[in-house]
Structure formats: C-alpha cells, structure tokens
C-alpha positions as CSV (number, residue, x, y, z in Angstrom):
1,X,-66.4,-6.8,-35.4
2,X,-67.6,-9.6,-33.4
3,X,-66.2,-8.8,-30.3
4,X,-67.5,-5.0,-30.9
5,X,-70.4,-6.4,-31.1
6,X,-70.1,-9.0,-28.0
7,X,-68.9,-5.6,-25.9
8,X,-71.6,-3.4,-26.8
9,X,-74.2,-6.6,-25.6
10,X,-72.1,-7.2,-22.2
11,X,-72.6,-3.3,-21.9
12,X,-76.4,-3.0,-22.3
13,X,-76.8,-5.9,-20.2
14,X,-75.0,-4.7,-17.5
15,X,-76.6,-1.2,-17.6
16,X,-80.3,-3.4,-17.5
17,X,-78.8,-5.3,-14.9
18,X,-78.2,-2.4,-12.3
19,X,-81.5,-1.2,-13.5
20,X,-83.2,-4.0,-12.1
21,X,-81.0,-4.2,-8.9
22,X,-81.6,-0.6,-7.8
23,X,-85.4,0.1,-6.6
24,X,-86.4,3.6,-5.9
25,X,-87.0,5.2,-2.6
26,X,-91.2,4.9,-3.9
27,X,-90.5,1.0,-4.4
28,X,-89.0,0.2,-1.0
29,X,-91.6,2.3,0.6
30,X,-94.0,0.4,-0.8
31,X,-92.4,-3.0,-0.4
32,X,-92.7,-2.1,3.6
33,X,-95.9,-0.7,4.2
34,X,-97.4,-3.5,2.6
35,X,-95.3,-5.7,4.8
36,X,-95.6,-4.1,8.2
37,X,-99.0,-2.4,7.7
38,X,-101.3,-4.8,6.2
39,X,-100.2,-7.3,8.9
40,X,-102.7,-8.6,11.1
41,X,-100.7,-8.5,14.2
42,X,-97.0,-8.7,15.3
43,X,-95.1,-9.3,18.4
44,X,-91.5,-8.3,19.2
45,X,-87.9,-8.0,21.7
46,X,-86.5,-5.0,21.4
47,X,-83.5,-3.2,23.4
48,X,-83.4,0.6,23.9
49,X,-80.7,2.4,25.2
50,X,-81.2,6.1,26.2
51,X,-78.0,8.0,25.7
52,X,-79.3,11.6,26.8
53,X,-78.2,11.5,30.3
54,X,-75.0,11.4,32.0
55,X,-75.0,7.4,31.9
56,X,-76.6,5.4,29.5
57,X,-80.1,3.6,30.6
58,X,-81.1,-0.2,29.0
59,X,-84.9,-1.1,28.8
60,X,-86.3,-4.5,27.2
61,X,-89.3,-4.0,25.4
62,X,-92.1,-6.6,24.6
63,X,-94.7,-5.4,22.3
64,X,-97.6,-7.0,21.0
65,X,-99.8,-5.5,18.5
66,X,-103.5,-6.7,16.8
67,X,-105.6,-4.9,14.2
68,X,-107.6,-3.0,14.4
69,X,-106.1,-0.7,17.5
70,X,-104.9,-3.2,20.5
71,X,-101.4,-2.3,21.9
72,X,-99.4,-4.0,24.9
73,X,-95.9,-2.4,25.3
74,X,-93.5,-3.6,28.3
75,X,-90.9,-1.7,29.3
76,X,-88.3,-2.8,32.1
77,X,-84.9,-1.3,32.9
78,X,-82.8,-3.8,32.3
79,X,-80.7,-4.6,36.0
80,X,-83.8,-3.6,37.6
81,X,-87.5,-4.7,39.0
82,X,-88.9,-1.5,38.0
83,X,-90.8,-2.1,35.1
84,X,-93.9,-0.7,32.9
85,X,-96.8,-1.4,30.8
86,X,-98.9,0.6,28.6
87,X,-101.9,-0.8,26.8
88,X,-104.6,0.2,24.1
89,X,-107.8,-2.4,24.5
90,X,-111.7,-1.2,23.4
91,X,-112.1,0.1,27.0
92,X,-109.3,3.1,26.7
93,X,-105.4,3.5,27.1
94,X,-104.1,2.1,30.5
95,X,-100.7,2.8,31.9
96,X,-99.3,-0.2,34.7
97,X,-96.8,0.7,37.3
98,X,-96.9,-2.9,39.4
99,X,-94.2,-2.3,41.4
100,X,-96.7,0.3,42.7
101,X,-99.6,-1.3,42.3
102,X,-100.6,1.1,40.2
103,X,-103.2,1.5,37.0
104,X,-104.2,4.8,35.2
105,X,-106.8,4.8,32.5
106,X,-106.6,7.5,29.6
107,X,-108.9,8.8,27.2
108,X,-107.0,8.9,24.7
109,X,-106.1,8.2,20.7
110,X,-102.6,7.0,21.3
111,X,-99.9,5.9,19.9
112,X,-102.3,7.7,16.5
113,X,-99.9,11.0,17.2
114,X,-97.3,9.5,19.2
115,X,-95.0,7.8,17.0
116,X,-92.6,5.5,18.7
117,X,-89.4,3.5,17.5
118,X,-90.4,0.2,18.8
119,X,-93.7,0.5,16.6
120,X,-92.8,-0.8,13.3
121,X,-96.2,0.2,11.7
122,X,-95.7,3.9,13.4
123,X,-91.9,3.4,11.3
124,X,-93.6,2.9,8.2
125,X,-96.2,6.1,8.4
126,X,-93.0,8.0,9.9
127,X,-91.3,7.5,6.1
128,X,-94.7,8.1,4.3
129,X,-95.2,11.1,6.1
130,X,-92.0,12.7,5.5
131,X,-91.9,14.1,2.2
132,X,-88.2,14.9,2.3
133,X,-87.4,11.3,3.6
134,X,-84.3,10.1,2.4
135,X,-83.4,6.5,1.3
136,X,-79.2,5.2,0.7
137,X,-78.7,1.5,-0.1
138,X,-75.9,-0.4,1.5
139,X,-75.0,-4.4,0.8
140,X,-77.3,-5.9,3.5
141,X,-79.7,-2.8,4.4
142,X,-82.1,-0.1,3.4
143,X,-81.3,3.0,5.7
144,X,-84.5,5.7,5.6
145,X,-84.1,9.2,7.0
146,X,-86.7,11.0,8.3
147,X,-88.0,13.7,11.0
148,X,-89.4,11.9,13.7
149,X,-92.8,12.5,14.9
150,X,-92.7,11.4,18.4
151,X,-92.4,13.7,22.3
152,X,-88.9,14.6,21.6
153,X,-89.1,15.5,17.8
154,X,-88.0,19.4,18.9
155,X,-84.7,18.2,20.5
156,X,-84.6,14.9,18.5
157,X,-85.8,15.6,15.3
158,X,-84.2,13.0,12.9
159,X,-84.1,9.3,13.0
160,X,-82.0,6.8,10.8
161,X,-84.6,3.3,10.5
162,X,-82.1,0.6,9.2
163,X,-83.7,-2.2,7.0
164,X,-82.2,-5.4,6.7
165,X,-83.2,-5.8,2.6
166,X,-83.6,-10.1,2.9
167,X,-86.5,-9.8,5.6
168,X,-87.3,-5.9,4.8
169,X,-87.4,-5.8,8.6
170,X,-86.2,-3.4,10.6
171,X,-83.0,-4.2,12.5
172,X,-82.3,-1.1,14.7
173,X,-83.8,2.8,14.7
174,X,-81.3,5.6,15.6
175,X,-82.6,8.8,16.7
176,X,-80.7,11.9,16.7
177,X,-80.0,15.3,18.2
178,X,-79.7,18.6,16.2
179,X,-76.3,17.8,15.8
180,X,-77.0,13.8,14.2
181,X,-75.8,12.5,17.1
182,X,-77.2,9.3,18.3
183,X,-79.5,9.8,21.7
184,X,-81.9,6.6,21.6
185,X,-81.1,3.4,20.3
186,X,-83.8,0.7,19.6
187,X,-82.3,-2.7,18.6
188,X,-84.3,-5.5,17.1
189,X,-84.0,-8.9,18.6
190,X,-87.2,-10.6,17.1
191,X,-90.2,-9.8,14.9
192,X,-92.7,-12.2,14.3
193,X,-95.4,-10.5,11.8
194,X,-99.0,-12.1,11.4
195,X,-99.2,-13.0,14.8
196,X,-102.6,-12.1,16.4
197,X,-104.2,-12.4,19.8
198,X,-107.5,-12.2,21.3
199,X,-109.2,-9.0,22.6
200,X,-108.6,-10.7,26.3
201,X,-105.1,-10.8,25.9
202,X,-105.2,-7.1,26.0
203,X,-107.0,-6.8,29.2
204,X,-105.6,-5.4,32.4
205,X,-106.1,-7.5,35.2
206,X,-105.4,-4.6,38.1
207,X,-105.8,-7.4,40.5
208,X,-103.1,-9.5,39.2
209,X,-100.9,-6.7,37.8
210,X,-100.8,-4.5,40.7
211,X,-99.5,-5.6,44.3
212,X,-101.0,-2.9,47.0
213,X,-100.8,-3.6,50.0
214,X,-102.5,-1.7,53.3
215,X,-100.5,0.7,54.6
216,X,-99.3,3.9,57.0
217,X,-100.0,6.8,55.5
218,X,-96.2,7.6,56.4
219,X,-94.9,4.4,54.5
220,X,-93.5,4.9,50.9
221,X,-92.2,8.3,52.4
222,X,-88.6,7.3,51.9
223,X,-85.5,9.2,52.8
224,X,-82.3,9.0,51.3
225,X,-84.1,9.3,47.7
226,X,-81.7,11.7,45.2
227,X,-82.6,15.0,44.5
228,X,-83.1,15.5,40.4
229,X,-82.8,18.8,38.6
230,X,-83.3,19.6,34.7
231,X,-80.0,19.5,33.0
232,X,-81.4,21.7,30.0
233,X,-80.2,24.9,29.7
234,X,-82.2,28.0,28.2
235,X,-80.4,31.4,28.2
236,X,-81.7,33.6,31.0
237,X,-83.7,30.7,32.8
238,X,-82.4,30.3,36.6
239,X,-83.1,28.4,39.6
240,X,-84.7,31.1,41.8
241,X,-85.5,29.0,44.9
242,X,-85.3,25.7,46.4
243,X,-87.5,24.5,49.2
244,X,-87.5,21.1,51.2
245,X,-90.3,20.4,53.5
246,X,-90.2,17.3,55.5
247,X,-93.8,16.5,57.1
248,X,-94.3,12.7,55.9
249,X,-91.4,12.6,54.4
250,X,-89.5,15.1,51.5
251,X,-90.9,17.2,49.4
252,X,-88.6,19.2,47.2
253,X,-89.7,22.6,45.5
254,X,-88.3,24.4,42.6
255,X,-88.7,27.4,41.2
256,X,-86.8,28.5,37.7
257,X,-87.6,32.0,36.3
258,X,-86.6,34.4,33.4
259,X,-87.5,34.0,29.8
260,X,-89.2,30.8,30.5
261,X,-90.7,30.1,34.2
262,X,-92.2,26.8,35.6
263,X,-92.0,24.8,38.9
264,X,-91.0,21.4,39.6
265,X,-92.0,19.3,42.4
266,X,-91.0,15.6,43.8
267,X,-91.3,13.4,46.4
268,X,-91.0,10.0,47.0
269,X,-94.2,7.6,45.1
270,X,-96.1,6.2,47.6
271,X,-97.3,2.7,46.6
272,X,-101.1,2.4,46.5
273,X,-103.2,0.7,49.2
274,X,-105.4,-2.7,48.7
275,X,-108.5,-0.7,48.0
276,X,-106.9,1.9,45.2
277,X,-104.9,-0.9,43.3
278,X,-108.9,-3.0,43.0
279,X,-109.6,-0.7,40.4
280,X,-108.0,2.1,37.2
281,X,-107.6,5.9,38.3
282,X,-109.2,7.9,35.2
283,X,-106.1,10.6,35.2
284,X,-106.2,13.7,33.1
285,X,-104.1,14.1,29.9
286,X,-102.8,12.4,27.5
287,X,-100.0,9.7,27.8
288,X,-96.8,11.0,26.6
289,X,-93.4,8.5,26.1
290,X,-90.7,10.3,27.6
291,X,-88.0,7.1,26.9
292,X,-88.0,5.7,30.1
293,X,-91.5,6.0,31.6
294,X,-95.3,7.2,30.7
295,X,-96.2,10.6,31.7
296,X,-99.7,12.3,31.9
297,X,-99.7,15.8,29.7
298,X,-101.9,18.7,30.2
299,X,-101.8,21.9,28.5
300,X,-100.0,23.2,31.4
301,X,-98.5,20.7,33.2
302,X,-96.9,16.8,33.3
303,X,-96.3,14.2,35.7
304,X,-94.7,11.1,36.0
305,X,-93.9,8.1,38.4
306,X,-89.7,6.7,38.1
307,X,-87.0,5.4,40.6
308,X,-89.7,5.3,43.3
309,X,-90.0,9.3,42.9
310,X,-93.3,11.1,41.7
311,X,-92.3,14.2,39.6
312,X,-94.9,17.1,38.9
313,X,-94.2,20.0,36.6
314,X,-96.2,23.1,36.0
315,X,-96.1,26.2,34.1
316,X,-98.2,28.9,31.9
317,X,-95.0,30.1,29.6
318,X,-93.7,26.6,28.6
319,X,-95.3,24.8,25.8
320,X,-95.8,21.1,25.2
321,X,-92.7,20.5,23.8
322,X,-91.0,22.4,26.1
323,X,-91.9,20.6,29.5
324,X,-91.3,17.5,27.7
325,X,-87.7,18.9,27.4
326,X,-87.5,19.4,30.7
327,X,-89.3,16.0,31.6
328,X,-86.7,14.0,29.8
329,X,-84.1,16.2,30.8
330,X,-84.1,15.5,34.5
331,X,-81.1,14.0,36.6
332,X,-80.0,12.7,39.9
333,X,-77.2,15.5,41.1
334,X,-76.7,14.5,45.2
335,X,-78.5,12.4,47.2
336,X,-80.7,14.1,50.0
C-alpha cells in the first residue's frame, strides 16, 4: 500500500512538474515584449546573408536604437568598402551612401510599417501581430513562426525568430520563400539592451559622412560596369527591347511587356560633387529595405544606388509589391 501510495505522489508531482516547465505561447510572448519593448535603447552586431541570388551576399549590421523613435542602422557588404546607413533622428529619415558622398532625407514613418529582422522590437510586434503565430519549444530555444511584415512579405512571407530561452534573446531570424526555404539569414552576434544614446548621436554629419569631391561631369561614367536583368519570372511577361546609349557613358534601357509591363533603366552612379554632398537631397517616396540597399518607393516607380550602378524602375500595371519583386530580383548576367 505504501508504495501505491509513494507512486501515485511521484506521479502527481511529475505531472505538476511539467506543468510548471511548459509556458504557453501567451507567456513567452509576454516574457519578450516586456524584455525587448520596454527597453530604453539597445545596440547590436548582426550578420545577414542573402540567399536569393545566384551567390550568396554577407552584410554586417550595427544597429543602435533609443526611445522614443531614434534609429542608426549600418549596413556593409562584408569583403567590400561599399557600405550604408539609414537613420531616424527628430529631423526625418536619412539614407547615407558615403562611398558617394551621398545623403537623402525622407519624410517618412519608418521602420513603423517596415518590419525588419535586425529590429528586435519590430520581432516582437511581428509575433503580436500574427494571430496564427506559432510557438515549439526545443532544449535551449523558443522558435516563433510568423508571417513577416516587411518589403518582401509576398515572395517571403514566413519567418522562423529563434529564442535562446536563458537570455530570451533572439539568436538568429530565418525568413522563408513560399516553399519554407531559407532566403535571408540574420545571425546575432551581440545584444546589449538598456543602452541609450543622446539625440546627437543620431545626427548626420553630411560633411563628415559623405566624401564628394569636384568633378567632370563625364567622371563616375564608368565602362566595363555589368549589365543586370530581373531574374523573376511571370507567365507571359517578355523582354521586348533593349537599348544602350553611350553619350557620357552607358545607359541601358529595358522594356518587358505582356500581362505585366514596366521599364528598367541603369547607368553607372555618379558620385556627388563638393557642393551637393554640403547638404541632404529631400527625395520623394518612402524608404524601402530591399536586403542589400535602401530604395526610394513611389506609387509608380523605385530607385536605388548599388555596386556603383543607379537603377530606376517604372511602371502603371505593377503594384508595390511587385516592383519590389523585381527590385530584389535583379542580377549581373554579362559584363558590358
């Protein structure tokens, strides 16, 4: 009878037991957003790899955020001096392109609905938002899936945020294709929360940031620049035409037609001169993340600075989502 007894105790206690040791989906969520929300300010490294092109692409990102609305996000391709900024101060939303001494001011109430992986507080309202969020448990981590609710979410609509469950931090952020395969990668490397800066550590200094020099009007023109096409493929949607024209430098045309018709258009960036990099060029749009640079959205068109090129697209069939698509799509195919 004792032991019955004994048995029937070691059972109930055990059943209390993995009571206790299993919090809900609910509990975890709130466990976070009271840890990354209500924080003051945070800084952190980050790596991201971009898997949707033919080779995979490594940034480093630095972020620092303060309350109540100050961002500063580096981004540099790793093996590479190209590198950019994009910050959120009282006076607007300013992108940074210094290797061409380059600043463009936004009016605009980003990253509010621009979600980005390397924003831990945009993580948390990602899960909160999602009703259908998903939580499993593994022996070191919380993993949450959700629908993202960034540029990409039509072609990249789920993301896996991995928790490690000691520092209820989050260790890496995979987000996925239609087909849950992984496309972008952000790693953790450090998070320090409660860290705060002043409002003067968000301001752009376009004098120190930018390095424009005086200039031909021919230079920056460069030859031997690739040629990049769209690699997204939409049934009846062709390349009509390609044009090249050549005065001060090369200017490359495109023009795809069908179901779905728009125009693309590079050339090589030219840097800006002494007396453009003194001050911020008020662009129109809004800034839009495409992974490896900032681009400026209008209803009808976006463009973009990368790899020394300036890309322009434009159309009146294409929605948002849809030149984004395109936008992140685009690869070097032969060199010109």
């Amino acid at each position: 009878m004792r032991s019955r007894i004994v048995t029937l105790l070691l059972v109930a206690v055990m059943v209390l037991l993995a009571a206790c040791g299993a919090p809900s989906k609910e509990d975890v969520m709130k466990k976070l957003s009271g840890k990354w929300n209500d924080t003051k300010g945070y800084e952190l490294k980050a790596k991201m790899e971009i898997k949707t092109g033919a080779e995979p692409r490594i940034y480093d990102v630095v972020v620092w955020y303060t309350k109540p609305a100050f961002y500063r996000v580096n981004v540099s391709q790793a093996g590479s001096e190209d590198s950019q900024m994009i910050v959120r101060n009282e006076e607007g939303v300013f992108v940074v392109t210094p290797s061409l001494g380059k600043t463009y001011k936004f009016q605009s109430d980003w990253p509010a609905q621009n979600s980005q992986a390397y924003l831990i507080g945009a993580l948390s309202d990602d899960i909160k938002a999602d009703k259908n969020a998903t939580m499993t448990e593994k022996d070191k981590a919380y993993i949450f899936e959700t629908a993202t609710r960034n540029n990409h979410k039509k072609v990249l609509p789920t993301q896996q945020i991995h928790i490690d469950k000691k520092t209820l931090l989050p260790t890496h952020v995979s987000v996925l294709d239609e087909n849950k395969e992984e496309k972008i990668r952000i790693t953790f490397q450090q998070i320090t929360l409660g860290k705060e800066r002043k409002a003067a550590d968000y301001a752009v200094e376009i004098d120190d940031t930018n390095t424009g020099k005086e200039q031909d009007p021919t230079d920056g023109k460069k030859t031997g620049l690739p040629t990049y096409y769209p690699s997204v493929e939409w049934e009846g949607v062709t390349l009509e035409e390609e044009q090249m024209e050549t005065t001060n430098g090369t200017r490359t045309f495109m023009t795809f037609s069908g179901s779905k018709e728009y125009i693309i258009v590079q050339e090589p960036a030219t840097p800006a001169t002494i007396a453009e990099h003194k001050v911020a060029v008020s662009i129109e749009g809004d800034p839009v993340d495409l992974g490896f640079t900032i681009a400026a959205m209008t209803e009808n068109s976006i463009r973009w600075e990368s790899a020394g090129i300036s890309f322009f697209i434009a159309s009146e069939t294409l929605t948002k989502d849809e030149m984004i698509e395109v936008a992140a799509s685009m690869q070097a195919e032969e060199m010109k």
